[in-house]
C-alpha atoms as one frame of an Amber mdcrd trajectory, in Angstrom:
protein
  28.353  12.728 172.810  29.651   9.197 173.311  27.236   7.250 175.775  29.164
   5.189 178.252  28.018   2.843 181.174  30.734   3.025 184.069  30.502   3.139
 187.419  30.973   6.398 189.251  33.757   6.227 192.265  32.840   8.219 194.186
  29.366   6.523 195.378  30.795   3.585 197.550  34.200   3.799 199.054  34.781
  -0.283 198.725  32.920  -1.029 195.583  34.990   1.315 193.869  38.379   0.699
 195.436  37.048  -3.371 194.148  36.219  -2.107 190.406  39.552   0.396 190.263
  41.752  -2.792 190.883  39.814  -4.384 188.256  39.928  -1.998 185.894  44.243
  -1.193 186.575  44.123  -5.262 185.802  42.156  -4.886 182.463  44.223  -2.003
 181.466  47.473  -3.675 181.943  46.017  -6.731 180.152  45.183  -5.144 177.171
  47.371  -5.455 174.155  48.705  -2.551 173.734  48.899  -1.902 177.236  51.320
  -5.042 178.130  54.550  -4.658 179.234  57.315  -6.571 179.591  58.403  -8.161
 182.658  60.860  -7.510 184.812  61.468  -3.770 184.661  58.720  -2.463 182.613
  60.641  -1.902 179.642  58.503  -1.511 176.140  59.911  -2.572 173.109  59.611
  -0.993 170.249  56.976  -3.278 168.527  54.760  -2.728 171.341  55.421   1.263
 171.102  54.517   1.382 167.275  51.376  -1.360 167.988  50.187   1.666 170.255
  51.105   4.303 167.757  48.067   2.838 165.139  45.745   1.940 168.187  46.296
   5.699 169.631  46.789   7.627 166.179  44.453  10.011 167.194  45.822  11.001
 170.868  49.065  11.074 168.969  47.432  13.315 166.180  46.144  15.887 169.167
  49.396  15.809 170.948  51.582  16.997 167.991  48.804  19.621 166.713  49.668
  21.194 170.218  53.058  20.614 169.945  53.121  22.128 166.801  53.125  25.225
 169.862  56.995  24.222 170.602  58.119  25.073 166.953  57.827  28.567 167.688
  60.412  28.266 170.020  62.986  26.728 168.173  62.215  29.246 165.548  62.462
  32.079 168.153  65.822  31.447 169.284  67.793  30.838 165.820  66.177  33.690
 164.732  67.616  35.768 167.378  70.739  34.181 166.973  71.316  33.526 163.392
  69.907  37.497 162.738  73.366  38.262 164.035  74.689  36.687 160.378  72.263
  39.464 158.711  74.000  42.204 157.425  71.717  44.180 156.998  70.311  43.312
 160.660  73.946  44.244 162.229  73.739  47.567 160.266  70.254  48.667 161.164
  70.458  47.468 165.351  74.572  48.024 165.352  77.414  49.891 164.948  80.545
  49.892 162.649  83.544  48.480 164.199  87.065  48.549 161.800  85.294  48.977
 158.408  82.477  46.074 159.964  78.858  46.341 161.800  78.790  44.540 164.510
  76.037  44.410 166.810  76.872  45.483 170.369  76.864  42.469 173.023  74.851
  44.599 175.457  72.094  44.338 172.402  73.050  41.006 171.585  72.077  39.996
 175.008  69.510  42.050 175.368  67.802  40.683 172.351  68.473  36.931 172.934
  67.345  36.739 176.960  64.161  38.895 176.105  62.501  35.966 175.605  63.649
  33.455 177.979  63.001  36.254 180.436  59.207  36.961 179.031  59.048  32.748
 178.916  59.791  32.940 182.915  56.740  34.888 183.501  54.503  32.425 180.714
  55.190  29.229 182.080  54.933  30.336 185.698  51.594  32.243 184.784  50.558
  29.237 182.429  50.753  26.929 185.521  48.018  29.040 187.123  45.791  29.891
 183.985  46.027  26.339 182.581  44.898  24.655 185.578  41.879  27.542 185.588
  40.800  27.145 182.687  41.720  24.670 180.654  44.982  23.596 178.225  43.062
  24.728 174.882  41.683  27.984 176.539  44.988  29.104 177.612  46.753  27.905
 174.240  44.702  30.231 172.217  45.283  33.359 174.741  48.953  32.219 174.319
  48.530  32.630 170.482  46.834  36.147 170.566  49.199  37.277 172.855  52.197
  35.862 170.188  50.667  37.289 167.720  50.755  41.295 168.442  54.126  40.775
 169.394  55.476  39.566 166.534  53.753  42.636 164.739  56.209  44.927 167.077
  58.914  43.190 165.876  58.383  43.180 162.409  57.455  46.922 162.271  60.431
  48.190 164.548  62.632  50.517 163.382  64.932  50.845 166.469  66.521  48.196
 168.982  63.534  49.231 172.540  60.694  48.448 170.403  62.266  45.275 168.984
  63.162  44.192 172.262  59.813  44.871 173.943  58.421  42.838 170.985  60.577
  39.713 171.535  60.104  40.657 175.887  55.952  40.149 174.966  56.718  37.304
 172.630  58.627  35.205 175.372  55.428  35.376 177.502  53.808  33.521 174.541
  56.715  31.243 174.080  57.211  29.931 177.810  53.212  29.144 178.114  53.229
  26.992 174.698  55.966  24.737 176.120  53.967  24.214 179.354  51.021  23.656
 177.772  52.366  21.168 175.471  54.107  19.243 177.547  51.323  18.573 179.584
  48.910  18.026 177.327  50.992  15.736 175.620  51.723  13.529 179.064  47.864
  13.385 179.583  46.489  12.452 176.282  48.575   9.675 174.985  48.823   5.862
 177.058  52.182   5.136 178.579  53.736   3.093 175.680  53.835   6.493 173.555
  54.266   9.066 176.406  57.835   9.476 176.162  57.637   9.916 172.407  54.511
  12.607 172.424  56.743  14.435 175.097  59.721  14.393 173.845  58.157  15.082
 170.060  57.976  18.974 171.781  62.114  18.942 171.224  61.700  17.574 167.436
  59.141  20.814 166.599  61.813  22.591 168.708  64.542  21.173 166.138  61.915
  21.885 163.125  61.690  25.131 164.515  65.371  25.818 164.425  65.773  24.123
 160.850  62.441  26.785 159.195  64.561  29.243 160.966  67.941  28.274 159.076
  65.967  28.131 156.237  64.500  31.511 155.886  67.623  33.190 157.622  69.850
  31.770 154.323  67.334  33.073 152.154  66.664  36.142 153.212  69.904  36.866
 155.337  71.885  38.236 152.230  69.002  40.596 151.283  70.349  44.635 151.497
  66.464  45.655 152.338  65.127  45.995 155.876  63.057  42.929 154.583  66.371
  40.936 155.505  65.196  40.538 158.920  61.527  41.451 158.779  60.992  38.670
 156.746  61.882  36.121 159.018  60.149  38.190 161.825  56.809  38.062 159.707
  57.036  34.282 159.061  56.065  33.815 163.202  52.736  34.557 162.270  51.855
  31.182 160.494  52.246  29.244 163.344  49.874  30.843 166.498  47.224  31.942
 162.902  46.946  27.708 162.203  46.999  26.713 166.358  43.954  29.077 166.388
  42.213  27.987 162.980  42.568  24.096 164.684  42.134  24.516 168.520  38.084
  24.206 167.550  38.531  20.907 167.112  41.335  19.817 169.295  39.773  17.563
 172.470  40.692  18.946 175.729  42.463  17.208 178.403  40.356  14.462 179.834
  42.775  14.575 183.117  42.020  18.186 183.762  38.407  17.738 182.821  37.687
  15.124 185.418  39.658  17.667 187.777  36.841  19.360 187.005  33.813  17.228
 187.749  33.067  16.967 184.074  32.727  13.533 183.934  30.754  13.500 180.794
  33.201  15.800 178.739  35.609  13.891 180.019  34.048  10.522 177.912  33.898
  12.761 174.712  37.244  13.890 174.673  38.089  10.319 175.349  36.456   8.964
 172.142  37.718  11.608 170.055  41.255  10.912 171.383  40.512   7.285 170.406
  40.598   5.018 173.371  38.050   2.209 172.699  37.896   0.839 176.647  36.632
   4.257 178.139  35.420   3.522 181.050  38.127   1.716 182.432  40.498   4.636
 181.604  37.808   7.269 182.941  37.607   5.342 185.847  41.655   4.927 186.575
  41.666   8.857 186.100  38.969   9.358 188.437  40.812   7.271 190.910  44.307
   9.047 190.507  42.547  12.187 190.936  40.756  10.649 194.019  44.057   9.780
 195.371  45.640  13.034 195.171  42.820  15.339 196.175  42.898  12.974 199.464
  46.837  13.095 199.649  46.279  17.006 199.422  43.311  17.288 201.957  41.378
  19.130 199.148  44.038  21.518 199.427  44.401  23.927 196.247  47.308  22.882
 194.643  50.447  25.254 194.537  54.067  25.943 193.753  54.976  25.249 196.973
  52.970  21.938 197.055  55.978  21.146 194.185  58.941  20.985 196.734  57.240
  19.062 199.737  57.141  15.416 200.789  57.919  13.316 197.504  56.932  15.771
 195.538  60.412  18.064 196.033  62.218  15.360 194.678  60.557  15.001 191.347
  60.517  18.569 191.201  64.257  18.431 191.829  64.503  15.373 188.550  62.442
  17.734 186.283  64.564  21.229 186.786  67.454  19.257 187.111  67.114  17.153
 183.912  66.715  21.005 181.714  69.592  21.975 184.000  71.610  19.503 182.004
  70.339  19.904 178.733  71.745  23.757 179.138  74.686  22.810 180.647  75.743
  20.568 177.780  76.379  23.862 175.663  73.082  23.798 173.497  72.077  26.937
 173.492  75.878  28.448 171.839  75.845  24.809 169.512  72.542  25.175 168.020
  71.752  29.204 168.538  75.225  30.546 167.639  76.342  27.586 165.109  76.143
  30.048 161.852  77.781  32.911 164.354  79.987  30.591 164.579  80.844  29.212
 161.311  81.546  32.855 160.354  83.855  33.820 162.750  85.478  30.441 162.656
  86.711  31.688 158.871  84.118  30.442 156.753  82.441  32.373 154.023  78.807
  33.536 154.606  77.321  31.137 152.311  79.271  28.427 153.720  78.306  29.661
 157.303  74.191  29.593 156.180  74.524  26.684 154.637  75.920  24.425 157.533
  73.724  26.261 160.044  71.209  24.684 157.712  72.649  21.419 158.224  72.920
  21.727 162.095  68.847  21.985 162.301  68.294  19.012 159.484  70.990  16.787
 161.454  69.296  17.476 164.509  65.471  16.506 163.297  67.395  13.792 162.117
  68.761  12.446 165.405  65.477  13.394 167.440  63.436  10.919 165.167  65.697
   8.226 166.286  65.370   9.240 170.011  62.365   7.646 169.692  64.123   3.863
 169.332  65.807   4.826 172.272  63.524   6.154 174.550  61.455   3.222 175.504
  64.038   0.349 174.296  67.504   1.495 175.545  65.916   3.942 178.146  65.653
   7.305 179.753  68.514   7.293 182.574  71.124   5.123 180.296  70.260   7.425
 177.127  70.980  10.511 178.908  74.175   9.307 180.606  75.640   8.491 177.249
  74.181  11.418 175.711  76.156  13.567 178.328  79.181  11.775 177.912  79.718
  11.852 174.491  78.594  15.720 174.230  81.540  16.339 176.645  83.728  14.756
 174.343  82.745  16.853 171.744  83.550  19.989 173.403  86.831  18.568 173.958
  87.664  18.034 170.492  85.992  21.564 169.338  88.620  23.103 172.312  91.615
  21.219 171.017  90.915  21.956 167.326  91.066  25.480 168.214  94.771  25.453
 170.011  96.214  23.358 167.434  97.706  25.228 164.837  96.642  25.018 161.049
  97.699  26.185 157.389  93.745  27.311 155.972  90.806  26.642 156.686  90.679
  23.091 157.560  90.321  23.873 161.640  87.272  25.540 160.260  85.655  22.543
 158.864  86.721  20.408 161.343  85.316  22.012 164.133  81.926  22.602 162.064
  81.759  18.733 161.978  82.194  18.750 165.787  79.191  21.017 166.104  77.052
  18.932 163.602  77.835  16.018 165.639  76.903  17.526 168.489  73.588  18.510
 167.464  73.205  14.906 166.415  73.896  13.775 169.307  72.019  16.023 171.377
  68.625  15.589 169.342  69.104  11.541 169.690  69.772  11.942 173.911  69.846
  14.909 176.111  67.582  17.240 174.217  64.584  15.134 173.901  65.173  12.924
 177.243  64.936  15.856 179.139  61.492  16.847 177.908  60.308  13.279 178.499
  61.711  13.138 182.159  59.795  16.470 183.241  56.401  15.826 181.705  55.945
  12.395 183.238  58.008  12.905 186.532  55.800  15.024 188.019  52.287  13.708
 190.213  49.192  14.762 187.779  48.038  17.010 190.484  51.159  19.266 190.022
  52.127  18.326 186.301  51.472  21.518 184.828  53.197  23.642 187.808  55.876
  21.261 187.511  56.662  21.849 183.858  56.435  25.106 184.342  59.324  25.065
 187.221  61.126  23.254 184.426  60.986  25.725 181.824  61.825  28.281 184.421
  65.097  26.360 184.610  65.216  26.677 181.182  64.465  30.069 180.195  66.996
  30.972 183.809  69.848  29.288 181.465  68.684  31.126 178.458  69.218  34.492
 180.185  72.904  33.472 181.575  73.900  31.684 178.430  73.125  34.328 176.072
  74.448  37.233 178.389  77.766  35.522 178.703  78.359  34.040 175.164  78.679
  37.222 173.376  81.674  38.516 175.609  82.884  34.732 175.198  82.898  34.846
 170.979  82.546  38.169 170.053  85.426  39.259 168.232  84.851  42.736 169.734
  85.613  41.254 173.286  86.780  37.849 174.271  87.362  35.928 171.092  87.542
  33.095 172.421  86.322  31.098 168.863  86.374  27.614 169.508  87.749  27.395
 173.002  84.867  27.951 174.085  84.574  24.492 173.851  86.433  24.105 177.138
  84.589  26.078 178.858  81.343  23.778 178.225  83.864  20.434 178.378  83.803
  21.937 182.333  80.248  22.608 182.629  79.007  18.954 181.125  81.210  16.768
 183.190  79.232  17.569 186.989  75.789  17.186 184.827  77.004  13.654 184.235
  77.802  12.718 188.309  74.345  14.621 188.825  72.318  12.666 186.169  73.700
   8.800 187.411  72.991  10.085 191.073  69.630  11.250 190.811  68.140  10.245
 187.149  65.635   7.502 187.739  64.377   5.109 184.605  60.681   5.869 184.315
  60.345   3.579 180.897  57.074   1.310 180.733  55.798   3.255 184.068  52.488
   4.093 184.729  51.879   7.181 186.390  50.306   5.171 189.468  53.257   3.136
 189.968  55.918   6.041 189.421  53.345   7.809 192.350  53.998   4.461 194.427
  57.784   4.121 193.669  58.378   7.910 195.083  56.447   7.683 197.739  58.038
   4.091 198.572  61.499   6.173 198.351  62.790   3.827 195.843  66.801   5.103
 195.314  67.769   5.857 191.842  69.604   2.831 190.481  66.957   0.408 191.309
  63.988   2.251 189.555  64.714   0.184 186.292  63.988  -3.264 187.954  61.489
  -2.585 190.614  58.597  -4.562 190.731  55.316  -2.885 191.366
C-alpha cells in the first residue's frame, strides 16, 4: 500500500472546492499534462513524452485490450471459414459439382455473435459497474471459454451456432470493458491512443485469424476448421493467468468509497502526483452524484439532458464505421477474392495482406489522432472510403480480358482497409470511450457496441444474398451499394462530430452542458 497525504473532499464544502481548483491548476501545469493553446490540441511530442511518463497505465490498458483481439479473430473466422473446404462440406451442401454453404447458415453463423455481443455489452454495463472492470473481465473469459469448446467439438451446424450465440456474450462484454478501462486509466494526452488501440487488437485479431485460416484452410480433416476454433482458447487462458495483477479502475473504485484502493491502483498505474489526480476524481465523481441527486445511474439516464446527445455522438460514430462497408471489406475480403476469380492460394494470401495492411494503418492513426484530430480524421476517412467503393463498383461493370479486374479490385479492398485502420475504424472507438460523462461511460459504450453488434446482424444477413453466387451475385457491385450507404455518414459526421482532442473530461462535461455547437468544439476556450 502506497501512503499518501491528501485532503479528503468531502469534509468542507469550500476548502475543497479551494484545493480542487488548485489541484485542476497543478495538473494542467505539469509537463506532461500541458497543452497547447488555443484549441487544446496535443502534439505528438507531448503524446509520446506521456507515453514513457505513463508506460505503465499504457501497459494495463493494452493487457485488457488484449480482450478486443478476440473479436477481430471471431469475425474473420466466421467469415474466412466460408474459404474452408472442408468447412463448406461438413456445414453445407453441394451446389453444381461445388459445396457451398447455405446463406440462411451463413447468416446464421456470422450474426450469432453480434447478437450474443448485444446481450454482453448491455449486461456488462450493469455487472461492470457492480462489481468491478477486472471481476467482470474474468467472468467474461470463463464464459468464452466453454463456448469455444462447443464449437470446436460440433459436429452439426445448432451446436456450432449455439457455441458462437454463447461466445458473442463473451465478445460484446470484452469490448465494453476495454474501452472503459482504457478511458479511465491512462491521462488525456494518451486517451485517444489506449482507446482506439482496442481497433488495432481488433485488426491483430483479424490478421492471427488470416493467418491460421491459410494454414489450416486447405487441410481435408475436420481439423480444417477446428483448428482455428481451438486457437480462441489462448487468449481468455492468458487474460485470466494476468488479471491477478492487473490494477483496477481507480475511477470506479472511488465510485466506490475506496479511497485507499483507489491510491494503490494509482501507483501501480504509475502516476507520481496522486493526490492531485485522486482528488480531481473525487471531485468529478462529486459532481455527478450531485448532478444525479444520488440517483442510481441507468440506461435511461444515457438519453436525458446533455447526456442524449453524447449518447447520440457515441452510437452514431459505430453507426458510421458500419456504414462505410467494413464488415463485407475486412470479414468477406478472402470470400471475396475467390469469387472475384482468384485462385485459393491467391485468395488466402491477400486476405492475409488485408489484416497486415490494416495493423499497419491503425499504428499510424495514432499521429493522427491527437495532431490532425478526431472530427477532421474521420471526415476524410469517410470520404475517401466512399471513393473506394466507387472504384471497386466501376471495376466490376467495366469489361476485362483475365483476371486483371480481379487484382484491381483486390487493391481497392487493401486500400480500403488501410484507410479504414488509419481513420474511421479507430476514431470511432476513441469518440465513444471519452464522449460519454464518467458516471455513464460504461453504459454508454455499451449502447455503442449495441450499435455495433445491431449492424453486425443486418450486414451479415444481407451480404450473403448480395455475393453469393447461389443468389444475387452481385461480386464487386456491391461496391455501390456501400458508395450509397457512406455518403449520408459523411453529412452526419460534419453535423454532429465534435473535436474532443487535448480535452479533459471536466471540460468536455462543461462544453456539453454549455451546448457548445459542433464546429466550434475545436477552438473553444475553457
Amino acid at each position: 500500500m502506497v501512503n499518501v497525504q491528501h485532503v479528503n473532499p468531502f469534509n468542507d464544502e469550500e476548502k475543497n472546492r479551494s484545493q480542487s481548483l488548485k489541484s485542476v491548476e497543478r495538473w494542467d501545469e505539469s509537463p506532461a499534462h500541458r497543452k497547447e493553446t488555443g484549441n487544446g490540441r496535443i502534439g505528438n511530442v507531448q503524446t509520446w513524452r506521456a507515453v514513457k511518463e505513463y508506460k505503465k497505465a499504457l501497459f494495463w490498458a493494452s493487457f485488457v485490450g488484449l480482450s478486443g483481439i478476440m473479436w477481430g479473430y471471431d469475425v474473420l473466422i466466421g467469415a474466412g471459414l466460408l474459404s474452408s473446404p472442408k468447412f463448406r462440406q461438413d456445414f453445407g451442401y453441394e451446389y453444381k459439382g461445388a459445396w457451398v454453404l447455405q446463406a440462411k447458415w451463413q447468416i446464421a453463423f456470422n450474426t450469432a455473435s453480434s447478437i450474443g455481443g448485444f446481450v454482453g455489452c448491455i449486461a456488462m454495463g450493469y455487472l461492470a459497474d457492480r462489481f468491478g472492470r477486472r471481476l467482470a473481465l474474468a467472468a467474461a473469459c470463463c464464459l468464452s471459454c466453454a463456448a469455444i469448446f462447443a464449437q470446436v467439438f460440433a459436429s452439426q451446424n445448432g451446436v456450432l451456432l449455439l457455441g458462437k450465440l454463447i461466445n458473442g456474450v463473451s465478445l460484446g462484454s470484452y469490448l465494453t470493458i476495454s474501452s472503459s478501462y482504457a478511458a479511465e486509466v491512462c491521462p488525456v494526452e494518451l486517451r485517444g491512443i489506449s482507446t482506439s488501440g482496442v481497433n488495432l487488437f481488433l485488426g491483430i485479431g483479424e490478421l492471427l485469424a488470416n493467418g491460421v485460416i491459410k494454414a489450416c484452410g486447405t487441410r481435408t480433416d475436420r481439423y480444417a476448421y477446428r483448428l482455428p476454433f481451438a486457437c480462441q482458447w489462448v487468449f481468455p487462458v492468458f487474460i485470466l493467468c494476468g488479471l491477478h495483477w492487473c490494477p483496477e479502475s481507480p475511477v470506479w473504485l472511488v465510485r466506490q468509497n475506496r479511497n485507499d484502493d483507489a491510491v494503490d491502483s494509482l501507483a501501480r498505474l504509475g502516476y507520481r502526483d496522486i493526490a492531485n489526480t485522486l482528488s480531481l476524481i473525487q471531485e468529478a465523481n462529486k459532481h455527478e452524484q450531485e448532478e444525479a441527486a444520488q440517483k442510481p445511474a441507468s440506461y435511461s439516464d444515457c438519453f436525458r439532458g446533455t447526456d442524449r446527445r453524447r449518447t447520440e455522438i457515441a452510437m452514431g460514430t459505430f453507426a458510421v464505421s458500419q456504414l462505410t462497408g467494413c464488415v463485407f471489406i475486412i470479414g468477406y475480403s478472402t470470400y471475396f477474392f475467390e469469387l472475384a476469380g482468384l485462385s485459393n492460394d491467391n485468395a488466402f494470401s491477400l486476405g492475409l495482406g488485408v489484416g497486415a495492411i490494416g495493423i499497419v494503418g491503425n499504428i499510424f492513426s495514432w499521429f493522427l489522432i491527437n495532431s490532425v484530430g478526431r472530427r477532421p480524421t474521420i471526415l476524410w476517412g469517410a470520404c475517401s472510403l466512399c471513393l473506394m467503393h466507387l472504384v471497386l463498383g466501376i471495376l466490376d461493370v467495366v469489361p476485362s480480358n483475365g483476371t486483371g479486374n480481379a487484382w484491381g479490385q483486390s487493391v481497392c479492398i487493401i486500400l480500403f482497409n488501410c484507410i479504414y485502420f488509419l481513420s474511421v475504424g479507430p476514431i470511432a472507438w476513441a469518440l465513444y470511450a471519452e464522449i460519454s460523462s464518467s458516471r455513464l461511460r460504461s453504459r454508454t459504450i455499451g449502447l455503442g457496441i449495441v450499435v455495433q453488434n445491431l449492424f453486425g446482424i443486418l450486414l451479415p444477413t444481407v451480404i450473403p444474398y448480395m455475393v453469393n453466387p447461389d443468389e444475387a451475385n452481385l461480386k464487386g457491385k456491391v461496391g455501390f451499394v456501400f458508395a450509397f450507404t457512406t455518403a449520408p455518414s459523411v453529412v452526419w459526421a460534419f453535423f454532429c462530430v465534435p473535436e474532443t482532442s487535448g480535452r479533459s473530461f471536466d471540460e468536455l462535461d462543461a462544453m456539453f452542458a454549455a451546448h457548445i455547437p459542433t464546429r466550434r468544439f475545436k477552438d473553444h476556450k475553457s
